[in-house]
C-alpha positions as CSV (number, residue, x, y, z in Angstrom):
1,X,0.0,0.0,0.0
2,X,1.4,3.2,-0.9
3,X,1.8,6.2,1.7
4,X,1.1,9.6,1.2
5,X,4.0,12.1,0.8
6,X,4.2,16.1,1.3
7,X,3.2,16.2,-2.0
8,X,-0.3,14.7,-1.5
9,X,-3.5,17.0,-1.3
10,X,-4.0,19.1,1.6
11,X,-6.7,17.0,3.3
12,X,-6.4,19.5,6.8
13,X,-5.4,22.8,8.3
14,X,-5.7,23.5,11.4
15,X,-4.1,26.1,14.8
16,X,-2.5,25.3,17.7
17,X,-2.0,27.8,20.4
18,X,0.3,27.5,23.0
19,X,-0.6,28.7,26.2
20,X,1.6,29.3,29.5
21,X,0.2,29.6,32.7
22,X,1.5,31.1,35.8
23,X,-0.5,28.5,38.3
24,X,-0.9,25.4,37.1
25,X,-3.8,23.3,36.0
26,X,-5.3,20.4,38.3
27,X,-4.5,16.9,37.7
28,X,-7.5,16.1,36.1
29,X,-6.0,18.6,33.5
30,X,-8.7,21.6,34.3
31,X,-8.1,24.9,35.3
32,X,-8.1,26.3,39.0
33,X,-11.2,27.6,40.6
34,X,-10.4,31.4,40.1
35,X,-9.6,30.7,36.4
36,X,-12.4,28.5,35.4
37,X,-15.4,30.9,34.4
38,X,-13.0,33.3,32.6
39,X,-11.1,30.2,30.7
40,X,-14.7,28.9,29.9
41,X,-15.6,32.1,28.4
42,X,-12.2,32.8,26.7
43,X,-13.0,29.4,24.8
44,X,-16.7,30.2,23.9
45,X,-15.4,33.6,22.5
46,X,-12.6,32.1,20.4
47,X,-15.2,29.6,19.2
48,X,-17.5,32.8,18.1
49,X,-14.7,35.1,16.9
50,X,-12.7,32.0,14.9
51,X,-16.2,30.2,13.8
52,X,-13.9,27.2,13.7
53,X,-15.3,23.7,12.5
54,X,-14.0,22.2,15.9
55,X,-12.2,23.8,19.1
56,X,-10.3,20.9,21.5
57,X,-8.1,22.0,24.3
58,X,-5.6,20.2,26.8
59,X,-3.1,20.5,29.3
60,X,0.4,19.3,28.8
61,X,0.4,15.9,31.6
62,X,3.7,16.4,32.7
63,X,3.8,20.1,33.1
64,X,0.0,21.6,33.9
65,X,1.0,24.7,33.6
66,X,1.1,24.5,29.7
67,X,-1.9,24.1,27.2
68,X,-2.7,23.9,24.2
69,X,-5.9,24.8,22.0
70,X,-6.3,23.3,18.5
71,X,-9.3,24.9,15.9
72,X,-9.9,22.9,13.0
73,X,-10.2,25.5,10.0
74,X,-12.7,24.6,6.6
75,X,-11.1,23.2,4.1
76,X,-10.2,24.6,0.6
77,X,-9.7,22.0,-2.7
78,X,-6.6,23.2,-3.8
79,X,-3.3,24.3,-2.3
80,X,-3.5,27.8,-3.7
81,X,-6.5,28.7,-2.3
82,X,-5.6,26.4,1.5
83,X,-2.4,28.4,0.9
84,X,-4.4,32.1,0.5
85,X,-6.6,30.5,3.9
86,X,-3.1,30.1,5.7
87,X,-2.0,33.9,5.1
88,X,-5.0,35.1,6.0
89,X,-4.9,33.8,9.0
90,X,-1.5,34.7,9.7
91,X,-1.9,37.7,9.0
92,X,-4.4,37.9,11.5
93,X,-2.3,36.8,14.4
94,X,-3.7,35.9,17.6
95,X,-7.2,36.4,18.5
96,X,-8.3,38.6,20.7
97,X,-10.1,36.3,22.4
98,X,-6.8,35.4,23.7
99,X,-6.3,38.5,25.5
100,X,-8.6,37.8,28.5
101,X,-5.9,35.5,29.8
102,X,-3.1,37.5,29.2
103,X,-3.1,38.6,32.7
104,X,-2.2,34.9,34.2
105,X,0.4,33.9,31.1
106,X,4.1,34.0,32.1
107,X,4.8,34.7,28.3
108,X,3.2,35.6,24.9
109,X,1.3,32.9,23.5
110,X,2.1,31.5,20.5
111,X,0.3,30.4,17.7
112,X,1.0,27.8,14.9
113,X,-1.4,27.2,11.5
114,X,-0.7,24.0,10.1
115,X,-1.8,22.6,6.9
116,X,-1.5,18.6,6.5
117,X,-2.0,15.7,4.0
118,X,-3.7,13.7,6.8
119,X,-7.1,14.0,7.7
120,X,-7.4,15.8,11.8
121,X,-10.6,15.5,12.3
122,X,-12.1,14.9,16.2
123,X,-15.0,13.0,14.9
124,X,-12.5,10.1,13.8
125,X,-11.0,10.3,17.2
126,X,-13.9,10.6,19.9
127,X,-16.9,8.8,17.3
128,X,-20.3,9.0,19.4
129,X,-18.4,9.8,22.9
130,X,-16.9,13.5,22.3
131,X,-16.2,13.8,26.3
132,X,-13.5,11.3,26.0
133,X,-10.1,12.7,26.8
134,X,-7.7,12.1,23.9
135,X,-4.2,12.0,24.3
136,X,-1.6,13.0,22.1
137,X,2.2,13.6,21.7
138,X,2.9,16.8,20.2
139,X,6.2,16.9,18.2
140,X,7.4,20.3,16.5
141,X,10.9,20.1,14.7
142,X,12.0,23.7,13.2
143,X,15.1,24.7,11.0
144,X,16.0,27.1,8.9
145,X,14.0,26.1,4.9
146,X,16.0,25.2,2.3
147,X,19.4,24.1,3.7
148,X,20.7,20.5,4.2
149,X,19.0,20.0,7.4
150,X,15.6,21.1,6.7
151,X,15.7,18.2,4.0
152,X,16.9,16.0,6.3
153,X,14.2,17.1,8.6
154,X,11.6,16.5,5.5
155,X,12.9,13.3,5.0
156,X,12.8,11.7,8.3
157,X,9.4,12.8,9.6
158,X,8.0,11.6,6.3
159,X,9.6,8.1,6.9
160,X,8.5,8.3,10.6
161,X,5.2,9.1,9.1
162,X,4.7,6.4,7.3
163,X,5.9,3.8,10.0
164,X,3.3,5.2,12.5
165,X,0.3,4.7,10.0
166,X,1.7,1.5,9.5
167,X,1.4,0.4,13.0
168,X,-1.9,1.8,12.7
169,X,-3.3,0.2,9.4
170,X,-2.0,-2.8,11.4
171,X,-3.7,-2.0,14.7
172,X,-0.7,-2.7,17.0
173,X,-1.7,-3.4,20.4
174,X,0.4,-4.0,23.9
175,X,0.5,-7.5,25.8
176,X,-2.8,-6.5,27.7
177,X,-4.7,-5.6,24.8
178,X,-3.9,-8.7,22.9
179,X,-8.3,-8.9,22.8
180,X,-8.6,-5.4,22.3
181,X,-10.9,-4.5,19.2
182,X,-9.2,-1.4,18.5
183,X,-5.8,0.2,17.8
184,X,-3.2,1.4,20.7
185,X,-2.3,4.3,17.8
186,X,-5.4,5.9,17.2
187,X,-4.4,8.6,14.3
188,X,-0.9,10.2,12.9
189,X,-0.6,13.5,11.9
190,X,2.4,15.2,10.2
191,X,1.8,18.3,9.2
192,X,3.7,22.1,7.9
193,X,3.9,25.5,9.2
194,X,4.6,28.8,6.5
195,X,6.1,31.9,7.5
196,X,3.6,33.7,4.8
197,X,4.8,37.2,3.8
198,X,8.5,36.8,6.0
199,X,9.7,34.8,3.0
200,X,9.2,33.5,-0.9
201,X,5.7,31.9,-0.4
202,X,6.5,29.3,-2.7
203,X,4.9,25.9,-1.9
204,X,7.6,24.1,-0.2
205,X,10.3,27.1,0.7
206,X,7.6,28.5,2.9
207,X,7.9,25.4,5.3
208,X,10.1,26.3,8.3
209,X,8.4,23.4,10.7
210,X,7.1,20.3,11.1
211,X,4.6,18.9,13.4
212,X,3.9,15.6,14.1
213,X,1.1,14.4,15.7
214,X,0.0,11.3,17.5
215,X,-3.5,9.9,18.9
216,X,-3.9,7.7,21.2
217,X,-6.6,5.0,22.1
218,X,-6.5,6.0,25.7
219,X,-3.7,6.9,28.2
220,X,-3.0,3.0,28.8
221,X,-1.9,2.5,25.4
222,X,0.3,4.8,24.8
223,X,2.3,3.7,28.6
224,X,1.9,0.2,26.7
225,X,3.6,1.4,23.7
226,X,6.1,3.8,25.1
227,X,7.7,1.2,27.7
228,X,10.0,-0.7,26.1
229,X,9.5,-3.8,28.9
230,X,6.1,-4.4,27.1
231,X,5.5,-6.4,24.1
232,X,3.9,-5.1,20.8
233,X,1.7,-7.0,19.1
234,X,0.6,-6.6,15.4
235,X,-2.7,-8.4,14.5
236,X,-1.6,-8.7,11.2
237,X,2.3,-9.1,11.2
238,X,4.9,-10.6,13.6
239,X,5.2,-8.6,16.4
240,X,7.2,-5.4,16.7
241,X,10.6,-4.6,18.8
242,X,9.3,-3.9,22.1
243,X,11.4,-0.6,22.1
244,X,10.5,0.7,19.1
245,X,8.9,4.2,20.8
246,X,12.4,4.4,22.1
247,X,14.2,3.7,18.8
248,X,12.1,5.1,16.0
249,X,10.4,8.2,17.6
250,X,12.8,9.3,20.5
251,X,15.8,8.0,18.7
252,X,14.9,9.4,15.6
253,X,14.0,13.0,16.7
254,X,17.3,13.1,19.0
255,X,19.8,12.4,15.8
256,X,18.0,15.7,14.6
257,X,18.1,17.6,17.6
258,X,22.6,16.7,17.5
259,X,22.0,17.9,14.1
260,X,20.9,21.5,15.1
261,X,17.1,21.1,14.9
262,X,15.1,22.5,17.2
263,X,12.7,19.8,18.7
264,X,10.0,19.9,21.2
265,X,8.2,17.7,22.3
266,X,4.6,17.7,24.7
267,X,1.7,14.9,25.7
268,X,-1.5,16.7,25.9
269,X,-5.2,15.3,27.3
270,X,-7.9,16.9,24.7
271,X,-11.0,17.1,25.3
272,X,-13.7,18.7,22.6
273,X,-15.3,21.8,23.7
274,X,-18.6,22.5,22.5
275,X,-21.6,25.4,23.2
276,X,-24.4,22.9,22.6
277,X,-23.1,20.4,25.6
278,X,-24.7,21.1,29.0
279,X,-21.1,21.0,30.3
280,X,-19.3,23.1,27.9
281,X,-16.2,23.1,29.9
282,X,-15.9,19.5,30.8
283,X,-17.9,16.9,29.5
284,X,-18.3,14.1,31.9
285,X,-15.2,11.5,31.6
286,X,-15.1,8.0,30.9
287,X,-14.9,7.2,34.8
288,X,-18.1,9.2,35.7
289,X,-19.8,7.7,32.8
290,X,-18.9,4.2,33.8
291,X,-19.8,4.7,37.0
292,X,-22.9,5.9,36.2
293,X,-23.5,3.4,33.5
294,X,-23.0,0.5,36.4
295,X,-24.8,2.0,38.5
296,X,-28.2,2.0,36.0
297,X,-27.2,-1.3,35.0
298,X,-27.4,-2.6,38.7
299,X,-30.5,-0.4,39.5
300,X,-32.2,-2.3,36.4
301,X,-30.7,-6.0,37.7
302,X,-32.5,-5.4,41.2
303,X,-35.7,-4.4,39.5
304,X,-35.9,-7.1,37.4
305,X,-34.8,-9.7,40.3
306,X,-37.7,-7.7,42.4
307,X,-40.3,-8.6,39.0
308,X,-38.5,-12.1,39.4
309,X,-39.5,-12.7,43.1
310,X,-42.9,-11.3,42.9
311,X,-43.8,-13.8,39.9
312,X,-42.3,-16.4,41.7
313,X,-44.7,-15.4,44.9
314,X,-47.9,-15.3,42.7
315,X,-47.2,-18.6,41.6
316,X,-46.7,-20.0,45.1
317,X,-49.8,-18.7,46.2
């Protein structure tokens, strides 16, 4: 099966905004009390002002005090016209529905608009459960466009690309999901940033980063895959080096970073805001929803054991 190159259609663009707080966000990844309402509102405003097709924001798990808001942007049918949407909206900068949380930022925010030959959409990721938290590794690799390293750059994001949506075609799993109906790897996402208007805003010489994005099932599979102690199995193929994370990704990225490349590297939780839900903020999680799915399910056992027993009475009597 072939794999599609930077030369494919633009099938997505997209933002990412960087955020940095001062106080940091709670383990469950939401913001502190005195923050909430106007973080609430400062997404419900950016979802007016941008009129984006989707808005999903996150905190970084490792550090809380970072986060990161993602607006999927309509799509164009040809790269001049997804190239005359990109300038646009750099050329816009950040929006001012930013500003309202200027005051509890340790730094400018920073915003990136990415264009991609892979499909981002949150529909793929969350299907008919949207308050799902999705996890996913953020990877953004800059250098200087059109010199030696950029192309090196090009080259080994497109081959780590294509090995991640081969794990997923293959739906990879860990040890403890050898019964598990779905995939560990959820979705892959490499996609390009432009510096429209700074330089010649030819199709490839405007690139200046990458960003590589990966999905994950849930926050157990990608500790499965990551730890190099745990098997990977391939439903399809022999099973996989159990350090490949460690080797292909991490590996991979730190040869570039020794080359000069500037590499970062975050894991956010998303979750999908929305201004139809009843919680707008926070949809309930998987764990209250459980919970409260076991809890029905028991409440309808006892009533149908009570039905039981009374039947069972008439019939006695």
């Amino acid at each position: 099966m072939s794999q599609p190159g930077l030369q494919d259609p633009i099938r997505s663009i997209f933002s990412i905004i960087e955020l940095d707080f001062g106080t940091p966000f709670t383990e469950r990844g939401l913001p502190p009390e005195h923050l909430e309402e106007i973080f609430r509102r400062c997404l419900s405003n950016l979802q007016q002002e941008e009129k984006p097709e989707w808005v999903q924001w996150g905190a970084d798990i490792e550090s809380r005090n970072k986060v990161c808001f993602q607006l999927g942007r309509k799509l164009s049918q040809n790269w001049r016209s997804v190239d005359s949407q990109m300038a646009i909206s750099t050329a816009k900068g950040m929006p001012r529905s930013i500003e309202s949380l200027s005051p509890f930022l340790t730094c400018l925010p920073r915003i990136r608009h990415i264009q991609s030959q892979d499909s981002n959409d949150t529909w793929i990721r969350c299907g008919l459960f949207p308050w799902y938290e999705r996890h996913c590794d953020i990877f953004t690799i800059e250098a200087p466009p059109s010199t030696l390293l950029y192309e090196t750059i090009k080259n080994e994001m497109t081959m780590l690309r294509r090995d991640c949506i081969w794990l997923l075609y293959n739906q990879v799993s860990g040890t403890t999901g050898r019964d598990r109906p779905w995939e560990d790897i959820k979705e892959v996402i490499l996609g390009t940033e432009k510096l429209y208007g700074l330089i010649d805003s030819d199709h490839e010489s405007g690139i200046h980063a990458f960003v590589f994005l990966v999905y994950w099932s849930d926050s157990d599979s990608m500790a499965r895959v990551k730890d190099p102690e745990q098997e990977i199995i391939s439903k399809n193929y022999p099973n996989i080096r159990s350090d490949w994370w460690d080797v292909e990704v991490v590996g991979r990225l730190e040869k570039l970073k020794i080359m000069g490349a500037s590499v970062k590297q975050s894991t956010f939780d998303f979750r999908e805001f929305s201004q139809q839900a009843n919680y707008p903020l926070l949809w309930p999680d998987a764990e209250i929803m459980a919970a409260r799915q076991a809890a029905s399910d028991a409440e309808r056992q006892k009533s149908s054991k009570t039905k039981r027993e009374g039947c069972k009475s008439c019939r006695l009597m």
